[in-house]
N, C-alpha and C positions, 0 to 999 in steps of 0.2 A: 824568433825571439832573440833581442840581444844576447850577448855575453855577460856582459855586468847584470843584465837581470835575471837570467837563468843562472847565474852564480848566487845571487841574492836569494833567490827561489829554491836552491837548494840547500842554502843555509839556514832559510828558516825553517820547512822543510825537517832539517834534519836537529833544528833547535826545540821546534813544539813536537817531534816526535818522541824525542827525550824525552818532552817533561812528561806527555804522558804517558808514555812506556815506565817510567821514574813514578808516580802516582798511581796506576796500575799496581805495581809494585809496593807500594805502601798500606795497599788498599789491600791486598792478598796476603802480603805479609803479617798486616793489622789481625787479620780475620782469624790467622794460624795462632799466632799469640793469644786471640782473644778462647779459643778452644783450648790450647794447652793451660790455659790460665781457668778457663773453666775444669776442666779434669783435675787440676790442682785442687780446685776449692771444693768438688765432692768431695775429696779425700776428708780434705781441713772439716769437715760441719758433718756429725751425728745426721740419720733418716729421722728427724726430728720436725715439728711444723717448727717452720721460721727461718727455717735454712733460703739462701740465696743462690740464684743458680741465674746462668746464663740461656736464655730460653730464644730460639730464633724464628722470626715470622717472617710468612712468604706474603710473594705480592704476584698480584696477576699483572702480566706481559702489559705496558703502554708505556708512553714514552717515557716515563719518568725511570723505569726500570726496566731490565731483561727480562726474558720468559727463567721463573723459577727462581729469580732472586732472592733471598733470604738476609734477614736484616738483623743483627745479635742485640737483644734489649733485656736489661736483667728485670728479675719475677724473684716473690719470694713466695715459698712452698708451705701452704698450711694445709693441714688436715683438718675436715669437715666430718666428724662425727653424726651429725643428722643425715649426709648424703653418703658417708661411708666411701671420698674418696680424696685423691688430694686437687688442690686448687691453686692457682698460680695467680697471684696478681703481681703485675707490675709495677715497677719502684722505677723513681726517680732518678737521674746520674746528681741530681745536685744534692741530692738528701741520702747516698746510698747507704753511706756511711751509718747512718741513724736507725738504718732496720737493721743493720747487724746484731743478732742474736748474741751475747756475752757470759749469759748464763749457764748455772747448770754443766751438762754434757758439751756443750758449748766453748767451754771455759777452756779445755785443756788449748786450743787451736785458735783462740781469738786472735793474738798478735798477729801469729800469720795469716789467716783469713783478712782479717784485715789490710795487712800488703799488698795481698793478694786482691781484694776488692777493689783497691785506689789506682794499682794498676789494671782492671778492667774499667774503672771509670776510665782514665786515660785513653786507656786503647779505643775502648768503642767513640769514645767522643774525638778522637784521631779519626777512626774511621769513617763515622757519621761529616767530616769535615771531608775526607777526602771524595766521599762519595756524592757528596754535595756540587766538588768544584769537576767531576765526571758528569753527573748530570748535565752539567750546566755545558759542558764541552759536544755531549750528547744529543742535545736539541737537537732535531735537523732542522736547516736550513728552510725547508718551507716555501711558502709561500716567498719570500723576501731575497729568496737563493734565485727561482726562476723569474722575479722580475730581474734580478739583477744581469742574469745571464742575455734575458731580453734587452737590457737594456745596453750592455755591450755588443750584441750581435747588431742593434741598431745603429749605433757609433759605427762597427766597423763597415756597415753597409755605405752609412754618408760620408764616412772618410774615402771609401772606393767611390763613391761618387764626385768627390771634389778632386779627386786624384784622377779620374777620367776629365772632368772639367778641366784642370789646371791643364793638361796633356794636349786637349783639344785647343785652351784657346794657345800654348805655346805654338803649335801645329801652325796656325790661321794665324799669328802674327810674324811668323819666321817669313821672308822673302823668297821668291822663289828665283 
């Protein structure tokens, strides 16, 4: 391989390792935050139905995620007196704001709950963005990797062949 292209090849190389070592990073960092920010918001909200909690769902192993990945999506917590247990449904990042609980027991911790929420919309929809542009880095290659690979090994085969040609006919036109 050239110099100027093994130079090049090491600088990009060592540019898109960055970014994703750098979004990794965002991604992990995201997640920490998003758990400190959850343990915050227990504190802020009464064992009351209507509290908002950070609840995280796993996904089975295929391409789109790792084995055991776990995805942070807020749920707000009510008690079901018929079933005698509590129940989680999930809320919206665009509307979180709107189930926030204000009343009552409620009341003393709203402002900060509050904060506290707008920066978990933030965060998780930070993270939902970075794990989005991980995926998509993720893909393998495929099918379109080993045509590609064929299709180079092919190139290099006919260029050894026009390079054996050119060789020969120099050979057979040189004078003896």
């Amino acid at each position: 391989m050239s110099p100027v292209l093994e130079l090049e090849r090491q600088t990009a190389l060592a540019t898109y390792s960055t970014g994703v070592r750098d979004l990794h990073d965002l991604l992990f960092n995201a997640l920490q935050a998003i758990i400190e920010l959850d343990q915050l918001l227990n504190q802020f909200q009464p064992i009351y139905s209507g509290r908002l909690r950070v609840m995280w769902f796993s996904f089975k192993a295929s391409t789109k995620h790792y084995p055991y990945e776990r995805e942070p999506l807020m749920v707000q917590w009510n008690y079901s007196y018929h079933a005698s247990r509590w129940r989680a449904k999930r809320v919206p990042l665009s509307g979180l704001l709107r189930f926030q609980n204000t009343t009552d027991a409620f009341a003393h911790h709203a402002a900060s709950a509050r904060l506290v929420l707008e920066n978990l919309r933030s965060l998780i929809l930070l993270y939902h963005r970075a794990r989005r542009l991980l995926t998509q880095l993720q893909v393998s290659p495929g099918d379109w990797h080993d045509k590609g690979m064929s299709l180079i090994e092919q190139t290099h085969a006919q260029m050894r062949k026009f390079v054996l040609e050119l060789d020969r006919q120099t050979l057979s036109s040189v004078p003896l």
